[in-house]
mmCIF file of the N, C-alpha and C atoms, coordinates in Angstrom:
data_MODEL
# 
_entry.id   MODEL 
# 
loop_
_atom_site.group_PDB 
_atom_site.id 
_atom_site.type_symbol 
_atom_site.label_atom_id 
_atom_site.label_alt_id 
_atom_site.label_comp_id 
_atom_site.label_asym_id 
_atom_site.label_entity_id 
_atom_site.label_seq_id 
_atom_site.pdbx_PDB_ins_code 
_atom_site.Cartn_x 
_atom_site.Cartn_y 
_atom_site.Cartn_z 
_atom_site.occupancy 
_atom_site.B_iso_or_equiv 
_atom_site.pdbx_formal_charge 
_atom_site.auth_seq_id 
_atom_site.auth_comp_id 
_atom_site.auth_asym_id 
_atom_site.auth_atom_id 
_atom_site.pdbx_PDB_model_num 
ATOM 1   N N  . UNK A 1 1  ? 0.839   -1.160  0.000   1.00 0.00 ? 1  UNK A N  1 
ATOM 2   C CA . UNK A 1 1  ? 0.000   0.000   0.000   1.00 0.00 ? 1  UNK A CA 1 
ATOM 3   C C  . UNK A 1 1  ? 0.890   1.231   0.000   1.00 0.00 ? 1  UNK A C  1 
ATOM 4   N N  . UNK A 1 2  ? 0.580   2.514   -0.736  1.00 0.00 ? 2  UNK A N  1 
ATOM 5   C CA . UNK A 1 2  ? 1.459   3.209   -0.691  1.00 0.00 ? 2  UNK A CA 1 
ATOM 6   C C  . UNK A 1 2  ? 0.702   4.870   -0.531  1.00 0.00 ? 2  UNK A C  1 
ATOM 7   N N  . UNK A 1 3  ? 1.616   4.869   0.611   1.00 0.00 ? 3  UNK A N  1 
ATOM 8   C CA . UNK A 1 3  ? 1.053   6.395   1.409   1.00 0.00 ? 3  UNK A CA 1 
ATOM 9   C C  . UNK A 1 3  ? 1.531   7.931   0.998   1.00 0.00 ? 3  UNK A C  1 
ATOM 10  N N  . UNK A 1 4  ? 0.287   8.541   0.406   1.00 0.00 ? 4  UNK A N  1 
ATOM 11  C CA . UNK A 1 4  ? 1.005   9.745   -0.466  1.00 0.00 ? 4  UNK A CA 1 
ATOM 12  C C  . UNK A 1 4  ? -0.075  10.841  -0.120  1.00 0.00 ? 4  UNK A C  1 
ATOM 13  N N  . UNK A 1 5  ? 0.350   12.215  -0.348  1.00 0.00 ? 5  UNK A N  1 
ATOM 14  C CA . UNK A 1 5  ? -0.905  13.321  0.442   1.00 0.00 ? 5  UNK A CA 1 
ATOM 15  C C  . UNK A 1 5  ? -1.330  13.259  -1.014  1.00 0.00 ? 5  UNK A C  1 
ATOM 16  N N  . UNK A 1 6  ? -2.872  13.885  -1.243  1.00 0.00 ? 6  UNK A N  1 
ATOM 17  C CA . UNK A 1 6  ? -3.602  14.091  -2.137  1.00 0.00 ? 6  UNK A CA 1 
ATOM 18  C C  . UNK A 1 6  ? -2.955  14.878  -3.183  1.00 0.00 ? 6  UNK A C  1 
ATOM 19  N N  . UNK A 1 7  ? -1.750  15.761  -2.935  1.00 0.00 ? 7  UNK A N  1 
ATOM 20  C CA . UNK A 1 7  ? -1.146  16.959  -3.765  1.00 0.00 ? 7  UNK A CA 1 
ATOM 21  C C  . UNK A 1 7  ? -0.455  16.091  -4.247  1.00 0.00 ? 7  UNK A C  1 
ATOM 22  N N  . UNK A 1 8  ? -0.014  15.289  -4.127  1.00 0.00 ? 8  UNK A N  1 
ATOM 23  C CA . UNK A 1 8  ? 1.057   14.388  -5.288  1.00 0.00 ? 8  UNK A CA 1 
ATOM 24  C C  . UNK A 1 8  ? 0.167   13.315  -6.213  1.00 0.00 ? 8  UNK A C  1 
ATOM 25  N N  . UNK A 1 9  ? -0.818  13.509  -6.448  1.00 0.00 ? 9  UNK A N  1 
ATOM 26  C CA . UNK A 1 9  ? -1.963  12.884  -7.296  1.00 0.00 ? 9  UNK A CA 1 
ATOM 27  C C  . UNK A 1 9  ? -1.330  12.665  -8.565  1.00 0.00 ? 9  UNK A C  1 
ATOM 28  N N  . UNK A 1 10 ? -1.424  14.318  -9.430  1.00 0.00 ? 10 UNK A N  1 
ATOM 29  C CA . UNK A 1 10 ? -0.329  13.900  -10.700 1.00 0.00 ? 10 UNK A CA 1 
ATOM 30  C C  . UNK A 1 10 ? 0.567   13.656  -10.708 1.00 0.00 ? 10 UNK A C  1 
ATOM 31  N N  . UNK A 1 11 ? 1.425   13.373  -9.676  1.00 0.00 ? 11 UNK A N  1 
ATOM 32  C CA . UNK A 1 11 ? 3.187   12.938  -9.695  1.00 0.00 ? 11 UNK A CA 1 
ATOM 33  C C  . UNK A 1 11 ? 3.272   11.630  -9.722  1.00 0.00 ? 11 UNK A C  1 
ATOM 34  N N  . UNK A 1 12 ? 1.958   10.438  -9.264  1.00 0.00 ? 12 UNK A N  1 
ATOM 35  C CA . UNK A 1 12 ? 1.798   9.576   -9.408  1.00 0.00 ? 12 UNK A CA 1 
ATOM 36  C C  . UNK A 1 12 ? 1.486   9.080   -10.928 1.00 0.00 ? 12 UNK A C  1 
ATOM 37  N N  . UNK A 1 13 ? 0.670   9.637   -11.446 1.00 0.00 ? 13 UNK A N  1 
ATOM 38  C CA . UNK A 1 13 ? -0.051  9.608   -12.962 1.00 0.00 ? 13 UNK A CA 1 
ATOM 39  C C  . UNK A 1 13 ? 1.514   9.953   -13.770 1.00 0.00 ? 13 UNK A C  1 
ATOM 40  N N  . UNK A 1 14 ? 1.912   11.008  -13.671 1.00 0.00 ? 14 UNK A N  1 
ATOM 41  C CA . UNK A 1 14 ? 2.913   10.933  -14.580 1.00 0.00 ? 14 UNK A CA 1 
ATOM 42  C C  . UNK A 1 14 ? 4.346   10.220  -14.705 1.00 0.00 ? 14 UNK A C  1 
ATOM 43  N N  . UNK A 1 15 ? 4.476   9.888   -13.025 1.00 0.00 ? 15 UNK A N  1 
ATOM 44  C CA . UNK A 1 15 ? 5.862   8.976   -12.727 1.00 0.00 ? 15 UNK A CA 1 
ATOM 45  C C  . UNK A 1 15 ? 6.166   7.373   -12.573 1.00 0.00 ? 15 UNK A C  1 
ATOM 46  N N  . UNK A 1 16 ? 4.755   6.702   -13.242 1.00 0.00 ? 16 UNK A N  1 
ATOM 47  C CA . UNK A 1 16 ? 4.776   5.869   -13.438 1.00 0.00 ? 16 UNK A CA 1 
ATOM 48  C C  . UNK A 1 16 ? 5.681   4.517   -13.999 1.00 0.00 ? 16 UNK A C  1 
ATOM 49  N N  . UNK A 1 17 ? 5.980   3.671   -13.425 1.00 0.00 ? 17 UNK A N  1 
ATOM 50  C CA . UNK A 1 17 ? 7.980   3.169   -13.995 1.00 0.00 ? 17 UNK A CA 1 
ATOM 51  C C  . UNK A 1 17 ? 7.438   2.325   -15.012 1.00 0.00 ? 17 UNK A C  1 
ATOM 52  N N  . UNK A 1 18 ? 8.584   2.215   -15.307 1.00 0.00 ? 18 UNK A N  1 
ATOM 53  C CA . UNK A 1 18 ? 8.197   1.740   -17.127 1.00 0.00 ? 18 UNK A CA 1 
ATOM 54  C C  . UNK A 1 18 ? 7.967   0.323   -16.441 1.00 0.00 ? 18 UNK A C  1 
ATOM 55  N N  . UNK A 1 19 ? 7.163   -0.560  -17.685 1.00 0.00 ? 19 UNK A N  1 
ATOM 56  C CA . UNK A 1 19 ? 6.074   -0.923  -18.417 1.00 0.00 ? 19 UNK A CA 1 
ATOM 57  C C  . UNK A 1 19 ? 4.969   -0.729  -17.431 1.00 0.00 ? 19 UNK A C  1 
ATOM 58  N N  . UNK A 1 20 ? 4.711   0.291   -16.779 1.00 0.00 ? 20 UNK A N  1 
ATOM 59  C CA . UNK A 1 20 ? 2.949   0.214   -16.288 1.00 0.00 ? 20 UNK A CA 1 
ATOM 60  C C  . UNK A 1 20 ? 2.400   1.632   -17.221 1.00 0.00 ? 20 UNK A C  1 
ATOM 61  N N  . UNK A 1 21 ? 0.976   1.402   -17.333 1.00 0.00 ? 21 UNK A N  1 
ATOM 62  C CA . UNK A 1 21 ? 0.386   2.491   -17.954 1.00 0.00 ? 21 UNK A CA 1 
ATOM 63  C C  . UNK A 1 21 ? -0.876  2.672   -17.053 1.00 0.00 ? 21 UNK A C  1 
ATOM 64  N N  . UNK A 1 22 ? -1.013  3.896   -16.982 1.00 0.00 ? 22 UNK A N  1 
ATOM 65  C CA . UNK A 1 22 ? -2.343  4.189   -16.207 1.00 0.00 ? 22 UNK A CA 1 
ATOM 66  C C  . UNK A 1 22 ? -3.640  3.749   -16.787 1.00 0.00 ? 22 UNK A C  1 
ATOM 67  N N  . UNK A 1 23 ? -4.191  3.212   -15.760 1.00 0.00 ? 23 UNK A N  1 
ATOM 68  C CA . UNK A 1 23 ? -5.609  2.825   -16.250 1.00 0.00 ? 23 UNK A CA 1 
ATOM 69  C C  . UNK A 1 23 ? -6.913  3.405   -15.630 1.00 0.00 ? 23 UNK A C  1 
ATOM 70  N N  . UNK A 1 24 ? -6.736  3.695   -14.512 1.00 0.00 ? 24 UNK A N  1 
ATOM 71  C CA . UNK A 1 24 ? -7.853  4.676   -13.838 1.00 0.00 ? 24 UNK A CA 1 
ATOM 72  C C  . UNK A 1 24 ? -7.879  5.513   -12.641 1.00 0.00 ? 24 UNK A C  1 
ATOM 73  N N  . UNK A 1 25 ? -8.562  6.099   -12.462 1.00 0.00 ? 25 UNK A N  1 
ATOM 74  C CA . UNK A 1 25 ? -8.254  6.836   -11.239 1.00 0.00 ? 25 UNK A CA 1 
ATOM 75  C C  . UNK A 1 25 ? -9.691  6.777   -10.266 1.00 0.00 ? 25 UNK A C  1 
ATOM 76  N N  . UNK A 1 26 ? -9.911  6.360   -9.514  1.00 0.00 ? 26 UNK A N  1 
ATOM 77  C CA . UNK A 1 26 ? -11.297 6.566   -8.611  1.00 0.00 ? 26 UNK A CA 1 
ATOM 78  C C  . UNK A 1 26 ? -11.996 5.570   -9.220  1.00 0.00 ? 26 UNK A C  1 
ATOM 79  N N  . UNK A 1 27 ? -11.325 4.127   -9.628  1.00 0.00 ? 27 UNK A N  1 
ATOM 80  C CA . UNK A 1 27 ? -12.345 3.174   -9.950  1.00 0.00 ? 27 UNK A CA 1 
ATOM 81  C C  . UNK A 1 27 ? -13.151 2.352   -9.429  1.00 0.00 ? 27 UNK A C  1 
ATOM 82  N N  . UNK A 1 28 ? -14.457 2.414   -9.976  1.00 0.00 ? 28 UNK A N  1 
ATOM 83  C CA . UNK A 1 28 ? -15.454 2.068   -9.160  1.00 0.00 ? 28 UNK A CA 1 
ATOM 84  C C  . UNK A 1 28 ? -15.564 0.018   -9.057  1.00 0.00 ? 28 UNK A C  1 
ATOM 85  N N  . UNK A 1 29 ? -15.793 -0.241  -8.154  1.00 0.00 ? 29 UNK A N  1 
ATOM 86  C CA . UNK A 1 29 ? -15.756 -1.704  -8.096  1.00 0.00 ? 29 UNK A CA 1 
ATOM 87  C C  . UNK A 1 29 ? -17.381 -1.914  -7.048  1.00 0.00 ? 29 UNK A C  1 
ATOM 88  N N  . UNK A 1 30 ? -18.104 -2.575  -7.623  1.00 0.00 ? 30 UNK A N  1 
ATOM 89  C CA . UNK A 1 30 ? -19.217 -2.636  -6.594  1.00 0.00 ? 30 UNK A CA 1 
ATOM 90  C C  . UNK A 1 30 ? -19.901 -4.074  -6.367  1.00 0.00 ? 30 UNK A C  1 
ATOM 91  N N  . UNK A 1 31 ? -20.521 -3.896  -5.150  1.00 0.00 ? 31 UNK A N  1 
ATOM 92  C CA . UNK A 1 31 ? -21.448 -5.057  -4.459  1.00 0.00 ? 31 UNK A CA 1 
ATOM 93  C C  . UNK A 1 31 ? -23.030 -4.558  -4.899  1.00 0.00 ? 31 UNK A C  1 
ATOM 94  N N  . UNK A 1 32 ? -24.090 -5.676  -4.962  1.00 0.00 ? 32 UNK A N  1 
ATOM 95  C CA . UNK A 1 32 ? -25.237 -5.428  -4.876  1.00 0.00 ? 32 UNK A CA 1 
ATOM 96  C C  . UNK A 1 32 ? -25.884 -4.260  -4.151  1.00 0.00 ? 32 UNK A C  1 
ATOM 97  N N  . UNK A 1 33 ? -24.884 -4.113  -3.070  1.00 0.00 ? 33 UNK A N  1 
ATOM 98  C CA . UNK A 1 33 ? -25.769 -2.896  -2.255  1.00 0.00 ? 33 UNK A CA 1 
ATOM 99  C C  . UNK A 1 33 ? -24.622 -1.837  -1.633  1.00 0.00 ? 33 UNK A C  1 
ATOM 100 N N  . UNK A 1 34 ? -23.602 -1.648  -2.134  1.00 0.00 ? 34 UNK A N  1 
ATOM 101 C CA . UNK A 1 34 ? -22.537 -0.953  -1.784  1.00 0.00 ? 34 UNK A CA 1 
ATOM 102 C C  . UNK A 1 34 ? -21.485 -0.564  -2.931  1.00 0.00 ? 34 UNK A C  1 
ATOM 103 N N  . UNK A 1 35 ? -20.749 0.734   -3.297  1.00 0.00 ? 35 UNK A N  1 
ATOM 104 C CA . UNK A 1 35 ? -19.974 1.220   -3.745  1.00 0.00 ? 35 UNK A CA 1 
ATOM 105 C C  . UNK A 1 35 ? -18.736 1.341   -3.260  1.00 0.00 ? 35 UNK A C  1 
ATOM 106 N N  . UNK A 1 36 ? -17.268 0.837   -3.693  1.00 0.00 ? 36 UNK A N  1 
ATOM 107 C CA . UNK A 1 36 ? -16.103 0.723   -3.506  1.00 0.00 ? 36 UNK A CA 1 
ATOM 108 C C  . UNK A 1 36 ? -15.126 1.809   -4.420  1.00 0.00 ? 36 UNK A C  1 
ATOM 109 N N  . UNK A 1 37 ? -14.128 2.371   -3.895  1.00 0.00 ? 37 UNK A N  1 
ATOM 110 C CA . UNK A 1 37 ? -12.869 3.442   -5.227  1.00 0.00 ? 37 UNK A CA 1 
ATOM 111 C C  . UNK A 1 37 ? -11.746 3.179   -4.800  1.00 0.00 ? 37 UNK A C  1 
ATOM 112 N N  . UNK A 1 38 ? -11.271 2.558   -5.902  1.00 0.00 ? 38 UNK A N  1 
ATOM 113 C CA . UNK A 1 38 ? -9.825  2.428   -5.947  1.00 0.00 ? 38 UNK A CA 1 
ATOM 114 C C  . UNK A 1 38 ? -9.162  3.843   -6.178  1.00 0.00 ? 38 UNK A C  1 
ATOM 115 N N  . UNK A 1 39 ? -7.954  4.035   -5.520  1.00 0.00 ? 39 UNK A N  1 
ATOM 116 C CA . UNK A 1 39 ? -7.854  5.442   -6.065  1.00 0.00 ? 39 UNK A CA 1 
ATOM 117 C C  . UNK A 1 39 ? -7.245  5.393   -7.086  1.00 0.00 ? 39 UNK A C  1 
ATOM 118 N N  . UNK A 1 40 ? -5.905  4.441   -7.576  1.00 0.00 ? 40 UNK A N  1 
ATOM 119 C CA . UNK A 1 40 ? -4.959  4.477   -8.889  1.00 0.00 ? 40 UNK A CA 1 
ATOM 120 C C  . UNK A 1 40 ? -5.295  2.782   -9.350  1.00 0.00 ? 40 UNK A C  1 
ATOM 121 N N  . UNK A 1 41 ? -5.464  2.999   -10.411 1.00 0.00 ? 41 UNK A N  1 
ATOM 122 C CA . UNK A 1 41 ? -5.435  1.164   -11.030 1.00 0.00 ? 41 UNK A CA 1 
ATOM 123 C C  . UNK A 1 41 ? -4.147  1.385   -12.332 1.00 0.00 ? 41 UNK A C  1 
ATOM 124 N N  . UNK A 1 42 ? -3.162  0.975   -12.098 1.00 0.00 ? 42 UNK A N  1 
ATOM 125 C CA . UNK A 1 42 ? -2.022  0.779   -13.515 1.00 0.00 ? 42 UNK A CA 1 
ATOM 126 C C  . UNK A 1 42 ? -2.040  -0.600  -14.034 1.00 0.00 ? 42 UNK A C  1 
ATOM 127 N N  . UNK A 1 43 ? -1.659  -0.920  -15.423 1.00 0.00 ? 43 UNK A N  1 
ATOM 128 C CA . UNK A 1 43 ? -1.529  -2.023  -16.077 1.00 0.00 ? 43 UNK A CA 1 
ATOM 129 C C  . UNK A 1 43 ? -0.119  -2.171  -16.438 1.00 0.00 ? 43 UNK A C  1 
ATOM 130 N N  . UNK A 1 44 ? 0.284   -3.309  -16.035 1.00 0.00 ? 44 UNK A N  1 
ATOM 131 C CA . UNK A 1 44 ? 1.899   -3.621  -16.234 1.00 0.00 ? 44 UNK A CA 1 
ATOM 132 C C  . UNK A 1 44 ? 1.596   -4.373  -17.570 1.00 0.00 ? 44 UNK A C  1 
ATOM 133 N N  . UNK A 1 45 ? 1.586   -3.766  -18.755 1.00 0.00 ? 45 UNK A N  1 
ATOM 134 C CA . UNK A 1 45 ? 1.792   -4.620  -19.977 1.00 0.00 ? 45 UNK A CA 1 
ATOM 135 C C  . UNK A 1 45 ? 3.025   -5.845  -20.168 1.00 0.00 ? 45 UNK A C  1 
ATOM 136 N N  . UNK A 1 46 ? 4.352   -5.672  -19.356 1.00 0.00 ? 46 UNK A N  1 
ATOM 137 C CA . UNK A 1 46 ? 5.589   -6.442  -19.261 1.00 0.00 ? 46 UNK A CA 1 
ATOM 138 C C  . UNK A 1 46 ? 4.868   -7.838  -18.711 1.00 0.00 ? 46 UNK A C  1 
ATOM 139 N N  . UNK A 1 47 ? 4.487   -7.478  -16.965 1.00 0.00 ? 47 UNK A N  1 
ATOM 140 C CA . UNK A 1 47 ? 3.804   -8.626  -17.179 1.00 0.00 ? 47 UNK A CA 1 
ATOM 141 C C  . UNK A 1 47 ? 2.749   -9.295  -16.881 1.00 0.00 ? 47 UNK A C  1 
ATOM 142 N N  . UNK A 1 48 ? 1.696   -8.004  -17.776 1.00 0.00 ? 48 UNK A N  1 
ATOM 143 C CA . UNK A 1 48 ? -0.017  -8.367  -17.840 1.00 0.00 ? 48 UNK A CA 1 
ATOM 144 C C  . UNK A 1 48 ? -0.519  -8.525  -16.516 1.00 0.00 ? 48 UNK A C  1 
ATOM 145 N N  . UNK A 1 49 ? 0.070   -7.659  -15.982 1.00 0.00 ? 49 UNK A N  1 
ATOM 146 C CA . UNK A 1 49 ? -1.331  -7.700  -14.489 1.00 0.00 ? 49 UNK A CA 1 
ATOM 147 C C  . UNK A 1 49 ? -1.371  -6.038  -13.961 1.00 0.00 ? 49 UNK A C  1 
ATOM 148 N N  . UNK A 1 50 ? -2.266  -6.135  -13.128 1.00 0.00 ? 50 UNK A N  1 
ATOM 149 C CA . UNK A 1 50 ? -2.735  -4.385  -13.112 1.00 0.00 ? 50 UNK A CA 1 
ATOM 150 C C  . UNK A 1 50 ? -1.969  -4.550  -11.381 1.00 0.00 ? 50 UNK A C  1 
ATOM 151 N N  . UNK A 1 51 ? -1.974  -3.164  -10.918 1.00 0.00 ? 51 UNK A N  1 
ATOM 152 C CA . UNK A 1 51 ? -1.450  -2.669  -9.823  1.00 0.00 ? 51 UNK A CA 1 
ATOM 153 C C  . UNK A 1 51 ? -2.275  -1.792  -9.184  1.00 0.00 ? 51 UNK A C  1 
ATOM 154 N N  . UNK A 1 52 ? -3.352  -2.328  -7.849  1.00 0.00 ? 52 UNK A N  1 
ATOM 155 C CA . UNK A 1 52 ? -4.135  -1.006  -7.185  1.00 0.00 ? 52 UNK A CA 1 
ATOM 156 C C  . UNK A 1 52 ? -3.539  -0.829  -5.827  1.00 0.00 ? 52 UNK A C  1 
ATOM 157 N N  . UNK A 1 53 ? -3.976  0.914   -6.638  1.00 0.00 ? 53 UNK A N  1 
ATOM 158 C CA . UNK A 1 53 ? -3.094  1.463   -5.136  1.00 0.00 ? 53 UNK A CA 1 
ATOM 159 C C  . UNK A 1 53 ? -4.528  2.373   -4.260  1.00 0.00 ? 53 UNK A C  1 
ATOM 160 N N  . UNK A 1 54 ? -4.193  2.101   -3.410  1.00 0.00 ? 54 UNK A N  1 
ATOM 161 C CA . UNK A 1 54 ? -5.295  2.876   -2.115  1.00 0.00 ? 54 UNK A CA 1 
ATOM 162 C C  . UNK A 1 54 ? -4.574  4.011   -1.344  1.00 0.00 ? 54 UNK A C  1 
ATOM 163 N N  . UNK A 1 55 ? -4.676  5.132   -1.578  1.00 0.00 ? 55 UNK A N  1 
ATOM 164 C CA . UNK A 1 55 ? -4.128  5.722   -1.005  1.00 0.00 ? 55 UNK A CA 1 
ATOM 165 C C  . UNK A 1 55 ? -4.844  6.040   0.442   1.00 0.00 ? 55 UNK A C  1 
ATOM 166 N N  . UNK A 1 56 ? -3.683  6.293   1.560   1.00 0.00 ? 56 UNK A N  1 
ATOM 167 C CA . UNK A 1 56 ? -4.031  6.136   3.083   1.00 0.00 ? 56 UNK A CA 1 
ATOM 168 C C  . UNK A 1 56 ? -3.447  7.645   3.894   1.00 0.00 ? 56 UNK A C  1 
ATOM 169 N N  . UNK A 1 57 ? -4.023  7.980   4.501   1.00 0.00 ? 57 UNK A N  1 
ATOM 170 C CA . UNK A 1 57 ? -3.120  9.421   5.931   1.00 0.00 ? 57 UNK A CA 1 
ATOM 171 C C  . UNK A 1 57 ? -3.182  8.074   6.998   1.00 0.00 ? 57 UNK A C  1 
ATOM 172 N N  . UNK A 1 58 ? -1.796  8.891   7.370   1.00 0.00 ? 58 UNK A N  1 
ATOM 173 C CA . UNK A 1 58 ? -1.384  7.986   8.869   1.00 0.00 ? 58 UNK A CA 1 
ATOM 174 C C  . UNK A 1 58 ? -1.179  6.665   9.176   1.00 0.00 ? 58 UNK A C  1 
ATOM 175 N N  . UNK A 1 59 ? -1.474  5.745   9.630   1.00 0.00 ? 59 UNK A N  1 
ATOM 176 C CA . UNK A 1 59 ? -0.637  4.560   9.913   1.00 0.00 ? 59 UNK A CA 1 
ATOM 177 C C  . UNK A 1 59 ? -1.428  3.759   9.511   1.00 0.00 ? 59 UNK A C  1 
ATOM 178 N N  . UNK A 1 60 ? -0.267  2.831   8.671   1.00 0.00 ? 60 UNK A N  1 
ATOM 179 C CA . UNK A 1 60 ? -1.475  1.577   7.857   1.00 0.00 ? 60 UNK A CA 1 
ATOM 180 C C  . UNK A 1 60 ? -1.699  0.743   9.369   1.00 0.00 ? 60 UNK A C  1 
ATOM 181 N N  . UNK A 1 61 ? -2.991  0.191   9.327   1.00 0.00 ? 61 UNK A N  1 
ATOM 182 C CA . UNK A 1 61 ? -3.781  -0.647  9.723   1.00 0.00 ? 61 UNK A CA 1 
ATOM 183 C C  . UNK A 1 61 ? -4.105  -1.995  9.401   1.00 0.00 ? 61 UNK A C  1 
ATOM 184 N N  . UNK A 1 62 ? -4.529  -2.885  10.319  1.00 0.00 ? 62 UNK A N  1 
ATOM 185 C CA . UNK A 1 62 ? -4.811  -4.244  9.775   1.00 0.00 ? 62 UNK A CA 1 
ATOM 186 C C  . UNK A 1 62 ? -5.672  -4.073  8.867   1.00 0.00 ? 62 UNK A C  1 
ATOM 187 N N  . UNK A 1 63 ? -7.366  -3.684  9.255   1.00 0.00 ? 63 UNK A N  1 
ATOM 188 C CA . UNK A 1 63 ? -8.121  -3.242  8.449   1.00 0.00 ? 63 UNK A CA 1 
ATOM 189 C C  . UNK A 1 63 ? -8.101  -2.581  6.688   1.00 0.00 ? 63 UNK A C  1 
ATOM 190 N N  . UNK A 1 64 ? -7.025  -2.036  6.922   1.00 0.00 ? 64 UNK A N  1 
ATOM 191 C CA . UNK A 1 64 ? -6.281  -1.174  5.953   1.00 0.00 ? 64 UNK A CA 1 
ATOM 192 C C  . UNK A 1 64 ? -6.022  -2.454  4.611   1.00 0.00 ? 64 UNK A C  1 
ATOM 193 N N  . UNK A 1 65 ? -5.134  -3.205  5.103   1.00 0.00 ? 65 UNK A N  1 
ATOM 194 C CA . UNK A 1 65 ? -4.567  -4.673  4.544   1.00 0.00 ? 65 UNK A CA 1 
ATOM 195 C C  . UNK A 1 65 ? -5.892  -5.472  4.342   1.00 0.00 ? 65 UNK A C  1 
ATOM 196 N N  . UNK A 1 66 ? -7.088  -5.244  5.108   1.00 0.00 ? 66 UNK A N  1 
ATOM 197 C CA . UNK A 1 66 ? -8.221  -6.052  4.706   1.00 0.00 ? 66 UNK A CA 1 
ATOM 198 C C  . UNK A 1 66 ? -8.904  -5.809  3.459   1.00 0.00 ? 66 UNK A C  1 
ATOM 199 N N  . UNK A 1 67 ? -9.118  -4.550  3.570   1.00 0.00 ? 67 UNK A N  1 
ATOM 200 C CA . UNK A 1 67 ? -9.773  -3.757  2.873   1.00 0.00 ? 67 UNK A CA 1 
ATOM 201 C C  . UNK A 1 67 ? -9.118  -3.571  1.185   1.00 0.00 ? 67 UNK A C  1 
ATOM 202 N N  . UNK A 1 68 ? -7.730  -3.963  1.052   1.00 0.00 ? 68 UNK A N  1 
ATOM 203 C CA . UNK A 1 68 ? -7.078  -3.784  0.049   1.00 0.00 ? 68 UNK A CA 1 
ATOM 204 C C  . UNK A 1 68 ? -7.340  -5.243  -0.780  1.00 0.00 ? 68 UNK A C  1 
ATOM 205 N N  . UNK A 1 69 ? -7.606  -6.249  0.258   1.00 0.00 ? 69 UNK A N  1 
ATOM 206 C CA . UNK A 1 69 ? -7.380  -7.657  0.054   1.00 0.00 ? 69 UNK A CA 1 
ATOM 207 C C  . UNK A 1 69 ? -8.935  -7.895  -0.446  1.00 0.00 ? 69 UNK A C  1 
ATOM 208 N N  . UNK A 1 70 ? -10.188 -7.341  -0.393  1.00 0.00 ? 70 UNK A N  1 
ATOM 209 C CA . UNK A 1 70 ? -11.010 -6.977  -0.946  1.00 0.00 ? 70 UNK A CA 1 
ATOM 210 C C  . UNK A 1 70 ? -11.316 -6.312  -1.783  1.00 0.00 ? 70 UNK A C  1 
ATOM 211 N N  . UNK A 1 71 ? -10.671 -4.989  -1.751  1.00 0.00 ? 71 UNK A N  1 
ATOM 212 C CA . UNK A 1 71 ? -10.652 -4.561  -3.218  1.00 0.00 ? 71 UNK A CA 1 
ATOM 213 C C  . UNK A 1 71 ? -10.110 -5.580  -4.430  1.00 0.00 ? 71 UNK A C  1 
ATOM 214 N N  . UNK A 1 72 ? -9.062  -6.178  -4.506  1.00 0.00 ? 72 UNK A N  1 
ATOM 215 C CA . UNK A 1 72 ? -8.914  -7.282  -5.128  1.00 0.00 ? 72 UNK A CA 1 
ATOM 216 C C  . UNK A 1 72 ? -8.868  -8.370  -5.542  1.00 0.00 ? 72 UNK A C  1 
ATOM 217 N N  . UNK A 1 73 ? -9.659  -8.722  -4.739  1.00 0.00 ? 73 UNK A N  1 
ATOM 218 C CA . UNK A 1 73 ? -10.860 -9.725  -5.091  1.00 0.00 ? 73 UNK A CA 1 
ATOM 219 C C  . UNK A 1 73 ? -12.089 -9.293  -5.918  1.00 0.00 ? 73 UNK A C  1 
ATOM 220 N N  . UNK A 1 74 ? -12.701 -8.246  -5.466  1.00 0.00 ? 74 UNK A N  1 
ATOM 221 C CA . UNK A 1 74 ? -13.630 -7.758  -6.322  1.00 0.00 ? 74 UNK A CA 1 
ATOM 222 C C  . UNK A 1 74 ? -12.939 -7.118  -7.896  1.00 0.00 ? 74 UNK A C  1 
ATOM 223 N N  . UNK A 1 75 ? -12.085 -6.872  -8.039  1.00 0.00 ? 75 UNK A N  1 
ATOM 224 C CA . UNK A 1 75 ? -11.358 -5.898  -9.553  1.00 0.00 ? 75 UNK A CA 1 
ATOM 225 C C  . UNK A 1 75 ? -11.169 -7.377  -9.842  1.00 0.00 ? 75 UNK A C  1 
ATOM 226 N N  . UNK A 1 76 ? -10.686 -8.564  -9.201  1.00 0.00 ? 76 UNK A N  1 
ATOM 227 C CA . UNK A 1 76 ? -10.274 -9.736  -10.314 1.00 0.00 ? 76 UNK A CA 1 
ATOM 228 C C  . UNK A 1 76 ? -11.697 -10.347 -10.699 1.00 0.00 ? 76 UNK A C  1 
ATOM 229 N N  . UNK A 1 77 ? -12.769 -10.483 -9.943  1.00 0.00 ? 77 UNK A N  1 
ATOM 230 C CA . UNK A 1 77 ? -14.313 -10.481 -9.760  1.00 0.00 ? 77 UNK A CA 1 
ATOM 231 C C  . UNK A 1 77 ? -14.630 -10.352 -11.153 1.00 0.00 ? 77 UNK A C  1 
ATOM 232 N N  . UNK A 1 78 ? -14.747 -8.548  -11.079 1.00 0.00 ? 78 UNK A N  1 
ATOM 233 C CA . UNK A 1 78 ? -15.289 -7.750  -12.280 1.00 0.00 ? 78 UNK A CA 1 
ATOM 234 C C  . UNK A 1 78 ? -14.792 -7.281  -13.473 1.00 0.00 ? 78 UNK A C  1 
ATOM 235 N N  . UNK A 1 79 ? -13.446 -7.868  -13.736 1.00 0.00 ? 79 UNK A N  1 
ATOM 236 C CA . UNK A 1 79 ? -12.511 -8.119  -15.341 1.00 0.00 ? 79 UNK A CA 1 
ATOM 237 C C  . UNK A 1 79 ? -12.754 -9.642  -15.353 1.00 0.00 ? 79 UNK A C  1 
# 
């Protein structure tokens, strides 16, 4: 998980290391009765798998690690 203030938003989008390409920003992933946002989704074309990042303030958490471990489950879910 990687911890960054909101002002470095485009420094993320544009500093991206080679072979990933941006794929979304605030992507939506959902349940029957609930809405989920990834904040960055990149695609590593090198080697074909995507990268979500959650951005966090202050100290990662177990929860934190749960919650990530769900988001990806649901993005492998819904591709």
């Amino acid at each position: 998980m990687l911890l960054l203030p909101k002002r470095s938003y485009p420094a993320v989008m544009e500093r991206s290391p080679k072979g990933f390409t941006f794929f979304a920003r605030q992507y939506r992933i959902s349940t029957e009765t609930e809405h989920f946002y990834i904040d960055f989704v990149f695609y590593n074309y090198i080697l074909k798998c995507y990268l979500l990042i959650d951005l966090k303030a202050g100290q990662l958490k177990h929860q934190d690690i749960g919650q990530m471990d769900m988001y990806r489950r649901m993005f492998d879910d819904q591709l």
